[in-house]
Rosetta silent file (secondary structure, phi, psi, omega in degrees, C-alpha in Angstrom):
SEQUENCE: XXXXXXXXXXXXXXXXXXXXXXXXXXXXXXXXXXXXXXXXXXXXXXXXXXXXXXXXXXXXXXXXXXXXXXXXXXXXXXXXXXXXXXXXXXXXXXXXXXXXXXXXXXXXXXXXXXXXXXXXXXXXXXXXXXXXXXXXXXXXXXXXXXXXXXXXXXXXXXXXXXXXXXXXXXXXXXXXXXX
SCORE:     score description
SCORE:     0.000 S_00000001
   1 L     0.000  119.982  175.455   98.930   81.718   79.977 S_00000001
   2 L   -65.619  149.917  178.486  101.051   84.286   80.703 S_00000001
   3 L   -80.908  157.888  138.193   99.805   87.331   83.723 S_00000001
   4 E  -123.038  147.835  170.993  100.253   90.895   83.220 S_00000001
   5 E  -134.460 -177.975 -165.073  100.766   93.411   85.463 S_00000001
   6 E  -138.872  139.471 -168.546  101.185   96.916   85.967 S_00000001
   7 E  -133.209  138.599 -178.827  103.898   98.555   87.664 S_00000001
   8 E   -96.474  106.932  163.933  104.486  102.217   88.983 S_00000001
   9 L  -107.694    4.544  170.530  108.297  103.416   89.056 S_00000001
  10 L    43.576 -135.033  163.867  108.353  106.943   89.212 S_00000001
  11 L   -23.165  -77.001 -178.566  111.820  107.876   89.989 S_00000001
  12 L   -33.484  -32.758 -169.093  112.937  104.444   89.965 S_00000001
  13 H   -62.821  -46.079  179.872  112.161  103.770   86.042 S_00000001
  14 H   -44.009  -49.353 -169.953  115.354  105.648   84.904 S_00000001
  15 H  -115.305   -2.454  165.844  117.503  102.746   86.011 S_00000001
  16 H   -57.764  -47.827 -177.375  115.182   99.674   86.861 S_00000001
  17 H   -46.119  -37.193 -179.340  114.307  100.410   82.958 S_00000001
  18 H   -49.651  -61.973 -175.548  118.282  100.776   82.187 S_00000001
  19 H   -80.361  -18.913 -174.290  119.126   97.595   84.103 S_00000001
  20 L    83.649   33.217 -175.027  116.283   95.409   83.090 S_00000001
  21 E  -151.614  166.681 -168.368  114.794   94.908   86.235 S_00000001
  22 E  -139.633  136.624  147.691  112.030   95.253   88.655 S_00000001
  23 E  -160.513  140.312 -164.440  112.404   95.772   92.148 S_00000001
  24 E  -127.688  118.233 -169.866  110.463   95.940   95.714 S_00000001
  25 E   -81.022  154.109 -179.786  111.887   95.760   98.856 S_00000001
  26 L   -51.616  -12.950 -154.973  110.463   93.000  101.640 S_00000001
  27 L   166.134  141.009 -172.842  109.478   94.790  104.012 S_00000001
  28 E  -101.337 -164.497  170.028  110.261   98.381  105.199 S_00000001
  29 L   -81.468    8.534  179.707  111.998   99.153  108.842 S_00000001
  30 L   -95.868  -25.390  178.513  108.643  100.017  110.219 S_00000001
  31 L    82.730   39.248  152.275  108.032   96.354  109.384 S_00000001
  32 L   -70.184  125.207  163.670  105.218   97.434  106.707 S_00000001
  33 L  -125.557   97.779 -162.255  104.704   94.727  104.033 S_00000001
  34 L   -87.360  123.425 -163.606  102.995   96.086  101.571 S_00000001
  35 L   -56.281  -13.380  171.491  100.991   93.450   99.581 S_00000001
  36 L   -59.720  -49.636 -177.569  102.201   95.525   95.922 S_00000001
  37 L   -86.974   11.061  163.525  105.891   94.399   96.868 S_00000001
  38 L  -111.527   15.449  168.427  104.682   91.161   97.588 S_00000001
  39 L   -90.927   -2.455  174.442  103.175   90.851   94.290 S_00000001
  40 L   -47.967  -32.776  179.126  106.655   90.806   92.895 S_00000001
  41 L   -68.037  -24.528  160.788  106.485   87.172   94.008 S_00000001
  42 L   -46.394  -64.270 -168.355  103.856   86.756   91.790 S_00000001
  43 L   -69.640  140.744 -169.533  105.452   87.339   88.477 S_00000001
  44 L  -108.780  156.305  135.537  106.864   84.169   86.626 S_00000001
  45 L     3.751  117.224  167.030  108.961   83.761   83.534 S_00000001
  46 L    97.985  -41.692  164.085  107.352   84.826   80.590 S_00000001
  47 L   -54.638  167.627 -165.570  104.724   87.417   82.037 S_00000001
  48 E  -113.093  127.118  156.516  103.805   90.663   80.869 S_00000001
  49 L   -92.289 -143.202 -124.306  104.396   93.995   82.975 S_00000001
  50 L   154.054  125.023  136.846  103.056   97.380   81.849 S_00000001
  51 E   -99.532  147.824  156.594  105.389  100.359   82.972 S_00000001
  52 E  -140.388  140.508 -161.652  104.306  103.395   83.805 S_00000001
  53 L  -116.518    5.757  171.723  106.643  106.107   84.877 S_00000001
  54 L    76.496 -151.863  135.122  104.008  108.878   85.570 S_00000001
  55 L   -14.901  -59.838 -145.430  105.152  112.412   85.870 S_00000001
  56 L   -79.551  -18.314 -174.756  108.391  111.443   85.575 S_00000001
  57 L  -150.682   41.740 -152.636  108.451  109.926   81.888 S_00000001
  58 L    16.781   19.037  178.026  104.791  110.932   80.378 S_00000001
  59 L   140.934 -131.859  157.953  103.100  107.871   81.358 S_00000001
  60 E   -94.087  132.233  177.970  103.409  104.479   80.005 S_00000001
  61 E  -127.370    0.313  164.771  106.838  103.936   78.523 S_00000001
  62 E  -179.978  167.962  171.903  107.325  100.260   78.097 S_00000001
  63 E  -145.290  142.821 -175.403  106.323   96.463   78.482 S_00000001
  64 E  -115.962  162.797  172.695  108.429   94.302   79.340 S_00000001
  65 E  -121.658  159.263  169.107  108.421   90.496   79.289 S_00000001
  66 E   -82.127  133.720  168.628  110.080   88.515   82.768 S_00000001
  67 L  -107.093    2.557  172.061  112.903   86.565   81.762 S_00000001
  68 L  -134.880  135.089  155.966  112.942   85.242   85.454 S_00000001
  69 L   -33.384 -169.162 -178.030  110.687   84.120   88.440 S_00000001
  70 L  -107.873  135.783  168.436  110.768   86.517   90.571 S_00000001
  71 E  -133.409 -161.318  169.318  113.999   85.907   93.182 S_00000001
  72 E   -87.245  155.345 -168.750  115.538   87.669   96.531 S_00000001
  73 E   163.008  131.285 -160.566  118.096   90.176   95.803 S_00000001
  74 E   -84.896 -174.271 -116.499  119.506   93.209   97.894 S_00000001
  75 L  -101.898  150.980  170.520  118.672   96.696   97.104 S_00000001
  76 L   -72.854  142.330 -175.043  120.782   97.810   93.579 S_00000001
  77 H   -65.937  -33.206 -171.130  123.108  100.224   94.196 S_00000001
  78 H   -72.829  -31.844 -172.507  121.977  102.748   91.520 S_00000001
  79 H   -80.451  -31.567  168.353  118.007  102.112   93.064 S_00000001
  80 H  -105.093   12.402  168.657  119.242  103.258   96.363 S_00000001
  81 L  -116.335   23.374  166.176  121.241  106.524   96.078 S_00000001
  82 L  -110.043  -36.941  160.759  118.155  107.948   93.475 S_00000001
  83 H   -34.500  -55.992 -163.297  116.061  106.676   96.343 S_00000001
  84 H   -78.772  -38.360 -157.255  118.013  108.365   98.856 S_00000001
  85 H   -87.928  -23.943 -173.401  119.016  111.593   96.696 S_00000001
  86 H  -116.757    0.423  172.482  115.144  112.066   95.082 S_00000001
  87 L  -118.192   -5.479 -176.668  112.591  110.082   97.156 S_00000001
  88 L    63.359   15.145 -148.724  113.655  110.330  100.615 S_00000001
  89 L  -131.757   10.125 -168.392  112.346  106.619  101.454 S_00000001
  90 H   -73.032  -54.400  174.026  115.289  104.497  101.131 S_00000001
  91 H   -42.216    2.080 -177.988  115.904  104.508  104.347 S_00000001
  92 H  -104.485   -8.853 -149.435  113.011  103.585  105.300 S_00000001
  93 E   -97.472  113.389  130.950  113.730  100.078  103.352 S_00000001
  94 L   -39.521  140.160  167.882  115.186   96.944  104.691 S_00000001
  95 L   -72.418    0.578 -175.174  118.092   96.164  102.341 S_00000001
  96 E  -120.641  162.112  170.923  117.164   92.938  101.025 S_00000001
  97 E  -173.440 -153.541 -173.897  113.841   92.575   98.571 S_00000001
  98 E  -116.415  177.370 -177.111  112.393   90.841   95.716 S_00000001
  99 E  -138.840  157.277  106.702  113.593   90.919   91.835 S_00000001
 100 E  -122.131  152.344 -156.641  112.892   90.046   88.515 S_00000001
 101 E  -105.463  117.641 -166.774  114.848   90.545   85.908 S_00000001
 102 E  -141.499  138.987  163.814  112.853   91.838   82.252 S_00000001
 103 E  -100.836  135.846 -157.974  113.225   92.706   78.964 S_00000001
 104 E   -91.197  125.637  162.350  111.972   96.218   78.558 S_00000001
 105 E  -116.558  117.759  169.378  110.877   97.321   74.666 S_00000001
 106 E   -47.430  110.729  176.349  110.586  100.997   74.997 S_00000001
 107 E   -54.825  103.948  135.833  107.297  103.385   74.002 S_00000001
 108 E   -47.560  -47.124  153.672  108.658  105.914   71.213 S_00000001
 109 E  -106.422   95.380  157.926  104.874  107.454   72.067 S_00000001
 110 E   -20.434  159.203  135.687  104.470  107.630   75.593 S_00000001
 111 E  -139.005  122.309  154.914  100.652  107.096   76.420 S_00000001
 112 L   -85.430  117.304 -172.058   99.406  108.639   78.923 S_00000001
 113 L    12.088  -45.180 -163.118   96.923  107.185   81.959 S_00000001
 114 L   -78.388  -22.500 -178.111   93.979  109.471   81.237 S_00000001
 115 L   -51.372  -48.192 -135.804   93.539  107.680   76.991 S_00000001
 116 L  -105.429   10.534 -168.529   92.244  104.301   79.232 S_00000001
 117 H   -77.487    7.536  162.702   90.049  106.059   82.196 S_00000001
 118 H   -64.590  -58.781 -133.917   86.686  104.739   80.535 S_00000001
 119 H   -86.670  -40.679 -179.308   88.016  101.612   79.960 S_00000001
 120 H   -40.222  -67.807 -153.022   90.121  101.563   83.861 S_00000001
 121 H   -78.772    6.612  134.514   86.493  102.779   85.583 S_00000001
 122 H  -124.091   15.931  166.528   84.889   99.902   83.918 S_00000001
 123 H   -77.513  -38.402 -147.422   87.012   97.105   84.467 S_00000001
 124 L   -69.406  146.348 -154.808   89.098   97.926   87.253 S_00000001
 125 L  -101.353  143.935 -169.047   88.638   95.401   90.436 S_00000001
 126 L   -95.519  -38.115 -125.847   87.652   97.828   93.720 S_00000001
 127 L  -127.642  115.530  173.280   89.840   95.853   95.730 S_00000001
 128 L    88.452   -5.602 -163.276   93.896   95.597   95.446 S_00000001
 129 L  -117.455 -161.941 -145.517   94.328   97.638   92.039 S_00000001
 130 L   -94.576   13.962  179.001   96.343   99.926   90.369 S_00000001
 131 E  -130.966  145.696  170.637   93.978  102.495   89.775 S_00000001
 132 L   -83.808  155.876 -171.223   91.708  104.689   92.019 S_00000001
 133 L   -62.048    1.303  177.099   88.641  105.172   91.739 S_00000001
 134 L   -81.574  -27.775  171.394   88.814  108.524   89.569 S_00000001
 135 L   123.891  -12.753  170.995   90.157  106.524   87.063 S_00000001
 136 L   -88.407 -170.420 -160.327   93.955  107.383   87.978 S_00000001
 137 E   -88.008  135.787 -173.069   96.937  105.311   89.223 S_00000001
 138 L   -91.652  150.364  160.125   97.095  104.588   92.729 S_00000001
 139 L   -84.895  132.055 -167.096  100.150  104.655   94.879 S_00000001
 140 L   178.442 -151.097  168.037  102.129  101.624   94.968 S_00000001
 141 L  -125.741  -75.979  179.289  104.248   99.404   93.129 S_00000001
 142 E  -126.982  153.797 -161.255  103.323   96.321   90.896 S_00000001
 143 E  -145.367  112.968 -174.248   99.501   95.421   90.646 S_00000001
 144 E   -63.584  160.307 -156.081   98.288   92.261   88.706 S_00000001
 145 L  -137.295  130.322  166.919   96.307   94.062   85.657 S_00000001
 146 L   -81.788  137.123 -176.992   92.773   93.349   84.817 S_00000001
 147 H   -21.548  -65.368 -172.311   92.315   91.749   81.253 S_00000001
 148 H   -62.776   -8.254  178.251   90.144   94.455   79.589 S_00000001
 149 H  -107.711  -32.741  137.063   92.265   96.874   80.504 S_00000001
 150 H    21.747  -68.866  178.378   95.319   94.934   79.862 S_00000001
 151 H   -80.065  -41.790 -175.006   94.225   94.368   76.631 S_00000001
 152 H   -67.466  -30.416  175.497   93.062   97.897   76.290 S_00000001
 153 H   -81.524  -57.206 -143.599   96.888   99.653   76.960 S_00000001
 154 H   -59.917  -48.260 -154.280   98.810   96.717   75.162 S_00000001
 155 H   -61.336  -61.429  158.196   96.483   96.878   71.985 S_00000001
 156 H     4.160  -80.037  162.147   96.954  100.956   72.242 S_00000001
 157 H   -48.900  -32.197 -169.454  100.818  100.811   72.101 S_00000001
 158 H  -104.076  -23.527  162.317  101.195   98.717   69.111 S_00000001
 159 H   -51.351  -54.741 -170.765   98.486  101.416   67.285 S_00000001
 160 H   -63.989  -55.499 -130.661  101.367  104.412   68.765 S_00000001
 161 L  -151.363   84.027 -156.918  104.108  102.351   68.275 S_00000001
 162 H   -72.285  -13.782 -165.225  103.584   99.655   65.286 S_00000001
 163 H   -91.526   35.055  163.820  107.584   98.125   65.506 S_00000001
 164 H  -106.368   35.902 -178.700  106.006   96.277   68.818 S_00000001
 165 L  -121.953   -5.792  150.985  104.376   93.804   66.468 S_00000001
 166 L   -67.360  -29.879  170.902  108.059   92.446   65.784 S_00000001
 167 L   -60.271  119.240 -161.661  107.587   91.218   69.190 S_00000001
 168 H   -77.730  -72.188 -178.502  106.613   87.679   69.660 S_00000001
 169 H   -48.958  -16.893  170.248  105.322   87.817   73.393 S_00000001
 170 H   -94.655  -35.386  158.632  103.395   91.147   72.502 S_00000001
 171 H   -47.305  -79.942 -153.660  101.588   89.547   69.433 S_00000001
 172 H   -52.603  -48.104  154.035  101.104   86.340   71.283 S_00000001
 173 H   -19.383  -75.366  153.499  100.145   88.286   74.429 S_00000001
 174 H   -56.128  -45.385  178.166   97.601   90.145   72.769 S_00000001
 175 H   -53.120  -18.305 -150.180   95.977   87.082   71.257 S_00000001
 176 H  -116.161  -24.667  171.957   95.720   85.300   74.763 S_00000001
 177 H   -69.362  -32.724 -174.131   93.903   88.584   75.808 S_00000001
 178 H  -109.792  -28.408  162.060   91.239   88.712   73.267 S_00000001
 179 L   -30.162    0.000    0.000   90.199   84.660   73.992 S_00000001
């Protein structure tokens, strides 16, 4: 059964979305290892992500499926000058980190964070996730995503945005969701 998770890119969405990719560096030069960019290691072939871009893109803007494990791979070039020119943090970064590589199908209708806070504050796991307790998105990166709410964005999205039901892995997805 494939996982899903949910991943915050802010900035970063314009071209990990662009490129097809996910990425979290190992470790920063403070020698912080933050267990979100070690859940990259987590995702398998075949898994579900969640994007949400926030601010920066109105919310959730795609799900993607992994077309890879997760592997090592240094920083992208395009992921570290938007770092550097609009986040300030690259530098802060070790140059090497983890990847996977996904195919993104794109929200036409955006949904934004605030549709799921019932369903976030009564699912959501106190410990490790991707939401705070107010019902918004915590800072981080990627988060493994609990089923009901899981179930609760993806099903959402294909009501907004019915040509994701052409999707095999988003049907199939859902179905493995509602067991």
């Amino acid at each position: 059964m494939p996982n899903v998770f949910f991943v915050t890119q802010g900035q970063a969405y314009e071209f990990e979305s662009r490129d097809r990719y996910i990425w979290a560096p190992i470790t920063s030069k403070a020698s912080a290892n933050k267990f979100y960019w070690r859940n990259v290691e987590l995702v398998k072939k075949d898994d579900v992500i969640i994007h949400y871009a926030g601010a920066v893109n109105g919310g959730i803007s795609a799900i993607s499926q992994a077309t890879t494990d997760f592997y090592y791979d240094s920083i992208p070039k395009e992921l570290r000058h938007v770092a550097e020119e609009k986040i300030g943090t690259v530098g802060a970064w070790e140059d090497e980190g983890r990847r996977v590589d996904c195919d993104y199908v794109f929200l036409r209708n955006k949904m934004p964070i605030k549709i799921f806070k019932e369903t976030i504050l009564k699912f959501k796991d106190y410990k490790f996730s991707a939401f705070n307790k107010n019902g918004g998105v915590n800072q981080g990166y990627l988060y493994e995503l609990e089923e009901p709410i899981a179930y609760a964005m993806i099903k959402e999205a294909v009501n907004l945005n019915p040509y994701l039901k052409e999707r095999q892995f988003i049907v199939d997805i859902l179905k493995t969701l509602l067991l």
